[in-house]
C-alpha positions in Angstrom: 15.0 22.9 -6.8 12.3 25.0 -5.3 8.9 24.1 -5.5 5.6 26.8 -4.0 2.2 25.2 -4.1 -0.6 27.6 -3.1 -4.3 25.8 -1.9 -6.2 24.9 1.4 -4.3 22.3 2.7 -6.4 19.7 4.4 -5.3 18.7 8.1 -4.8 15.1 7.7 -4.3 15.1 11.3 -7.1 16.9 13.0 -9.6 17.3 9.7 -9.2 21.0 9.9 -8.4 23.0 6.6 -6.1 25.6 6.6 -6.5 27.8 4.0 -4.8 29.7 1.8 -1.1 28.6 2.1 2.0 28.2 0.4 3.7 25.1 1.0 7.4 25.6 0.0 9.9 22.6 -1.1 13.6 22.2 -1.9 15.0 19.5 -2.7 11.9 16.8 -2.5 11.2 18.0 1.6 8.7 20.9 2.6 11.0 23.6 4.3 7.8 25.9 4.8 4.4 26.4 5.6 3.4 30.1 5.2 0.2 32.6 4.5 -0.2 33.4 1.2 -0.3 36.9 1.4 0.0 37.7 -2.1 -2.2 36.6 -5.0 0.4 35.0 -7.6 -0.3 33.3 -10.5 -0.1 29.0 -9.4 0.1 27.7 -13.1 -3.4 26.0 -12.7 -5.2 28.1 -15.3 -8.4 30.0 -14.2 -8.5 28.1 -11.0 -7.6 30.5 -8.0 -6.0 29.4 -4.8 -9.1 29.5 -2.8 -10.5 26.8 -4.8 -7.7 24.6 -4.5 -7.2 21.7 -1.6 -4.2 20.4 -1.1 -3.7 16.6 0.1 -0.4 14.7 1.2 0.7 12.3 -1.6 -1.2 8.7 -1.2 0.2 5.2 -0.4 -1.3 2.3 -1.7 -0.2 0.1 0.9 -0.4 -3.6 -1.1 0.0 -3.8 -4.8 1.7 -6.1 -7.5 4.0 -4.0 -10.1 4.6 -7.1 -12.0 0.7 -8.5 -12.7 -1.4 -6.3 -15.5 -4.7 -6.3 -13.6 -6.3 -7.6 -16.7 -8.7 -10.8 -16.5 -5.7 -12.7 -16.9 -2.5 -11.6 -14.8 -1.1 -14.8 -14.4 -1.3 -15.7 -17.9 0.3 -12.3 -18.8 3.1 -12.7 -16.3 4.1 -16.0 -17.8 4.0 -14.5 -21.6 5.8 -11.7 -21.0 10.1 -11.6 -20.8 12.3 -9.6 -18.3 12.2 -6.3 -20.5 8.4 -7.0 -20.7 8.0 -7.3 -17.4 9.7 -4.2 -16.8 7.5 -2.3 -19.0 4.3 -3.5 -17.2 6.1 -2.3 -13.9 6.9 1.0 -15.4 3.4 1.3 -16.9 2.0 0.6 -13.5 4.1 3.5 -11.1 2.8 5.6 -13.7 -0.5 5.2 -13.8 -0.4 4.8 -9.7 1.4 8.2 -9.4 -1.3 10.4 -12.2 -4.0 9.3 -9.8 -2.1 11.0 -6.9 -0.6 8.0 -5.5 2.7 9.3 -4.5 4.3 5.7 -3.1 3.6 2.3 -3.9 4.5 -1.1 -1.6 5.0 -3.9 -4.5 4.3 -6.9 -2.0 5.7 -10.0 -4.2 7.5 -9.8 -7.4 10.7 -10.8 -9.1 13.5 -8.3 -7.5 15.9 -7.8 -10.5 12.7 -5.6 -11.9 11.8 -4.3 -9.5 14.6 -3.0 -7.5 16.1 -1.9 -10.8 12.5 0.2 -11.5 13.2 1.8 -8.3 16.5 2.7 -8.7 15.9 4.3 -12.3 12.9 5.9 -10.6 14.8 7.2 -7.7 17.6 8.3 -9.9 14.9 10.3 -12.5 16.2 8.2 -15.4 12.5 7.1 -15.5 8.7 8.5 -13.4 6.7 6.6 -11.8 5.6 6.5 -8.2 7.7 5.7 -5.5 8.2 2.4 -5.2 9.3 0.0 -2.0 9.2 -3.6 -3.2 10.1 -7.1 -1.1 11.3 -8.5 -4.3 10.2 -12.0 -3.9 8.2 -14.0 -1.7 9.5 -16.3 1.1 7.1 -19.4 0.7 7.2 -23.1 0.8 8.2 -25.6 -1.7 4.9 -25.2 -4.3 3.4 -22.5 -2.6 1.7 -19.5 -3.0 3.3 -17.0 -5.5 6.2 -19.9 -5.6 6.8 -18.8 -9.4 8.3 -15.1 -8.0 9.1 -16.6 -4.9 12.2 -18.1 -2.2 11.3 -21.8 -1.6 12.2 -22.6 1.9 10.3 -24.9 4.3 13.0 -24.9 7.5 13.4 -22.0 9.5 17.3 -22.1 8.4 16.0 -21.9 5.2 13.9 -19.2 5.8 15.9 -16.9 7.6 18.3 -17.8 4.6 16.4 -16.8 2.5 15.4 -13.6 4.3 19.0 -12.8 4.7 19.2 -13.2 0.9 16.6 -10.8 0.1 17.4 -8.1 2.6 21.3 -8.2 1.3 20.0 -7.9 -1.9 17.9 -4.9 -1.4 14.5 -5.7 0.0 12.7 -2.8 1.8 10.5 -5.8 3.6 10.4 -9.3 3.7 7.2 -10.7 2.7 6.1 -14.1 4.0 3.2 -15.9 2.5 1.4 -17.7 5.8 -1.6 -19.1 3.9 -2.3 -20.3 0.4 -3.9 -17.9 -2.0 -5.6 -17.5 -5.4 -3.7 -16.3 -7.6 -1.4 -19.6 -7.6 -3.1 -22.7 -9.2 -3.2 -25.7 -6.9 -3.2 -23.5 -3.6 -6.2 -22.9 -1.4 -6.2 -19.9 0.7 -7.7 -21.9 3.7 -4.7 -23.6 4.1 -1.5 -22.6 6.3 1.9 -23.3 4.5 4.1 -22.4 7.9 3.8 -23.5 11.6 4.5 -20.9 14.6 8.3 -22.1 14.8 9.0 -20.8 11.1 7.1 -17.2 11.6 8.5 -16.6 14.8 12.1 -17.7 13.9 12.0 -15.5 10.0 10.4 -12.7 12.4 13.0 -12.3 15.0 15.8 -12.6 12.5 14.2 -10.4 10.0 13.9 -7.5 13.3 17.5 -8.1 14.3 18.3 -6.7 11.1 16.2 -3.8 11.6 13.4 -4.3 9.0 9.9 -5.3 9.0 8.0 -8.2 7.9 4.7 -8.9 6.0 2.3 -11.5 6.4 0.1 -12.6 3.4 -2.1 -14.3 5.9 -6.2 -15.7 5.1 -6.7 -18.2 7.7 -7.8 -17.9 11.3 -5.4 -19.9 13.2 -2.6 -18.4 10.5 -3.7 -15.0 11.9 -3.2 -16.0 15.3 0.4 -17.4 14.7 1.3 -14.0 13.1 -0.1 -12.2 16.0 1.6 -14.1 18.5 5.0 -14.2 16.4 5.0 -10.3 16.5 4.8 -9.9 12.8 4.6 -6.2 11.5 2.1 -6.3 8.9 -1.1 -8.4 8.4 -2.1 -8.6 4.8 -5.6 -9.7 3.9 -6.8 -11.4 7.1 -9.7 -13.2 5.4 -10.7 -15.3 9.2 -10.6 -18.5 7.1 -11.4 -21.7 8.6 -12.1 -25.4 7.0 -15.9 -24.8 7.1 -16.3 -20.9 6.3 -15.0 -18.1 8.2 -14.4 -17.4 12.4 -13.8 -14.3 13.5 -12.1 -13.9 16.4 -12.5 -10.1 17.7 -10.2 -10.9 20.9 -7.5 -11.4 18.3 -8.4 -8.1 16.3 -7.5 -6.2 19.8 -4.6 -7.9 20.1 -3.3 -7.3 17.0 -4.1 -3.4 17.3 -2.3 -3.6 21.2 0.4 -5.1 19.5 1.1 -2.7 17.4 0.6 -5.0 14.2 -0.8 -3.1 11.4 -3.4 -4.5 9.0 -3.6 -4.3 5.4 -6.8 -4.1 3.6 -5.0 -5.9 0.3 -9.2 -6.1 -1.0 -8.7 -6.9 -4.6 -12.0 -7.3 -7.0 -14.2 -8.7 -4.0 -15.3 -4.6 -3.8 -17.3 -4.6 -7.1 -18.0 -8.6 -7.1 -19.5 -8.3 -3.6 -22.7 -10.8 -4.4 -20.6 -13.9 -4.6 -20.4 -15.7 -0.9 -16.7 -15.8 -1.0 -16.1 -12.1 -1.9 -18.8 -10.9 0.8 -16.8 -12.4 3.2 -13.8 -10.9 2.2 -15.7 -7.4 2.7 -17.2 -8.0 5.9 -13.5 -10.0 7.2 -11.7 -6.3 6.1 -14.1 -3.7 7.4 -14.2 -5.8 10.9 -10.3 -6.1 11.2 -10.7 -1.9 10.4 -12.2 -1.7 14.0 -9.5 0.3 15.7 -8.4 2.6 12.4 -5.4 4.0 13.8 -3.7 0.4 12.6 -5.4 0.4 9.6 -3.8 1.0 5.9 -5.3 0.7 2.7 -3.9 -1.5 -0.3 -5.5 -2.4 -3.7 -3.8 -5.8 -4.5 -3.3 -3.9 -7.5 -2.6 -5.9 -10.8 -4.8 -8.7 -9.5 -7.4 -10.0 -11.4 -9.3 -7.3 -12.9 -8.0 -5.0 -10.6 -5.6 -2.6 -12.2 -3.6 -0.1 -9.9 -5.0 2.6 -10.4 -8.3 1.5 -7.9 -6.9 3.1 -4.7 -9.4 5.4 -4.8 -12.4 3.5 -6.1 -11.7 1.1 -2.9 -11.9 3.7 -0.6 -14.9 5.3 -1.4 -16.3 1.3 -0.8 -15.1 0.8 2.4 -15.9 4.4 3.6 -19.9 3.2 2.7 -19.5 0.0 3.6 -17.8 0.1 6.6 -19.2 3.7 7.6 -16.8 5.3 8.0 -15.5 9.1 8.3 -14.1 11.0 5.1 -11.2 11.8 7.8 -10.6 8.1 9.2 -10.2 6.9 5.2 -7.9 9.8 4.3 -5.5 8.8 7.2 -5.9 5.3 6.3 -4.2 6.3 2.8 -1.8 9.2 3.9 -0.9 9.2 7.6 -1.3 5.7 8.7 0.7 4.3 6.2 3.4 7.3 6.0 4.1 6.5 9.8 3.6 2.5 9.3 5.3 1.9 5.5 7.6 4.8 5.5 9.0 5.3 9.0 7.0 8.6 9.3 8.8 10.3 6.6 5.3 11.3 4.3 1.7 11.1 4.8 1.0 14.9 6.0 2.0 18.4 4.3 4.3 18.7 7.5 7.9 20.8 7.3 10.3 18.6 7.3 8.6 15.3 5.9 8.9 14.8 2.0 7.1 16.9 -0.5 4.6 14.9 -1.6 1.4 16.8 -2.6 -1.6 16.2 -4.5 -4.2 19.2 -5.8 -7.3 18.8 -6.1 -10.3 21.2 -7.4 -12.6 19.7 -4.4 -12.4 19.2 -0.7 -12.1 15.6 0.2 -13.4 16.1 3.6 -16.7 16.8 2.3 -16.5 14.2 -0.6 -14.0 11.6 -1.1 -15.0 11.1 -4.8 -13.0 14.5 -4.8 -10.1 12.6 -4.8 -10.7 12.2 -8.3 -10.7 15.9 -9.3 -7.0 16.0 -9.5 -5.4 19.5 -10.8 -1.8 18.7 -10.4 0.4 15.5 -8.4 3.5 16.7 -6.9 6.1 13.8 -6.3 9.1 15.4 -3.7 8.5 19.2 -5.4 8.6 17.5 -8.8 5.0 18.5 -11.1 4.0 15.2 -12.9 0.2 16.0 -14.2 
């Protein structure tokens, strides 16, 4: 299948825009970047190619494929069975890929859905966004997210249990270091592992040539993770006993290191007068010192936060944190193309996978432009 999309495509690398090209795609990867020298009709109605900008697909780096977003996910998970389920997952790479979000990282969920979504996805028997899922959790005995979760307490049990999940399918293993708040009973100021048990699931999980997540809210959890070498650090929320600590010796580290931080900022964006949730804003935008580390997840399904608030959240941290149009972008495209999918996607590059997004407006100028979507292209494939 060939696939020509005509637009300025925006340099995700440098900010430049090139204009007036035709990208060129067969069989899902971009095999050319040429001038359009000839003005051909582009299917998008009375809008011309000069008018259209061209994006690389976007990630959402952290989201939940199994949890409605409604003000009662939990509740919802719980009422609904495994065809159920599968319908919210469904419904959720859907909506995720009409607001141009290409690839999806489903970070905790029960792994006979979702690895079967994928696959039906993959194989076009369904569409949705691209979906790379753990499947479930590794977390202790009544832990966090134990309900879609691996129990396992002992780093024998742990590796076990990471060896079970990456047999089975998993594209990551996702550890839960900290308690959180969408499990009743746990406090997300309160570690669940010691340095012995990250270290040991980490090494093993590397040996197999996979990385490994962190759901992570306390200081001195972050600091184990950091030391231990894990991959991804998800939320980092500087949690102590008596508030919050941050330690911006250990945000270095972690960017010398290598380690990549998730935002995972669910509803604390629009509830940002509560103390707890204007921590959680300040805790994310300082761990997004260094930016070339840095990619952007919703939490999606989460507690009033459906999945389709990629967007929304990045036009929040690009004022609160004041940052550059550019720096966002690559926090949503190239960062996590090179970080979550091995540098395979995140730039209109020849070679990489044809993941394209239209839009009527330059995002450069205005990221509420991400908005103005004319078309989503998923590997060549037209889906709005």
């Amino acid at each position: 299948m060939k696939t020509e999309i005509i637009g300025n495509i925006v340099d995700i690398s440098s900010g430049n825009i090139l204009r007036n090209k035709k990208v060129v795609i067969n069989n899902g990867i971009i095999t050319d970047i040429l001038d359009n020298l000839e003005r051909i009709g582009d299917g998008f109605g009375d809008t011309s190619e000069s008018d259209n900008y061209l994006i690389p697909g976007l990630i959402d780096s952290h989201l939940h494929l199994l949890f409605s977003g409604s003000g009662t996910p939990l509740q919802d998970f719980r009422d609904l069975d495994q065809e159920g389920l599968y319908e919210l997952a469904l419904r959720n790479a859907q909506m995720a890929l009409e607001w141009g979000i290409t690839t999806v990282r489903d970070c905790g969920s029960l792994s006979d859905i979702t690895f079967k979504l994928r696959e039906d996805i993959n194989i076009g028997k369904v569409i949705g966004a691209r979906v790379l899922t753990s499947g479930e959790a590794v977390t202790t005995r009544g832990g966090h997210l134990n309900f879609m979760g691996i129990e396992a307490d002992t780093p024998e049990e742990m590796n076990k249990a990471a060896e079970f999940m990456l047999d089975k399918g998993a594209d990551f293993i996702k550890l839960i270091v900290s308690g959180g708040n969408t499990t009743p009973g746990s406090k997300d100021n309160v570690d669940q592992y010691e340095y012995e048990n990250i270290k040991s699931i980490t090494d093993y999980v590397h040996s197999k040539g996979k990385k490994i997540m962190a759901h992570v809210h306390t200081k001195v959890g972050m600091e184990k993770c950091i030391e231990a070498g894990i991959d991804f650090i998800e939320h980092g929320s500087w949690r102590t006993a008596d508030g919050i600590d941050v330690d911006f010796h250990l945000i270095k580290k972690m960017y010398d290191k290598k380690i990549t931080y998730g935002t995972a900022l669910p509803k604390s964006y629009f509830i940002n007068f509560e103390e707890v949730h204007k921590n959680r804003i300040f805790t994310t935008i300082e761990n997004m010192k260094y930016k070339d580390n840095v990619v952007i997840g919703t939490d999606g399904g989460t507690t009033n936060n459906p999945v389709k608030e990629l967007i929304n959240q990045a036009v929040y941290l690009k004022e609160k944190g004041k940052f550059l149009n550019l720096e966002i972008l690559q926090m949503l495209t190239i960062n996590p193309g090179e970080q979550v999918l091995d540098g395979k996607a995140g730039v209109i590059k020849k070679g990489l996978i044809g993941d394209v997004v239209v839009l009527e407006g330059n995002p450069l100028e205005d990221l509420e432009n991400l908005k103005k979507i004319i078309a989503v292209y998923k590997e060549g494939k037209r889906f709005r």
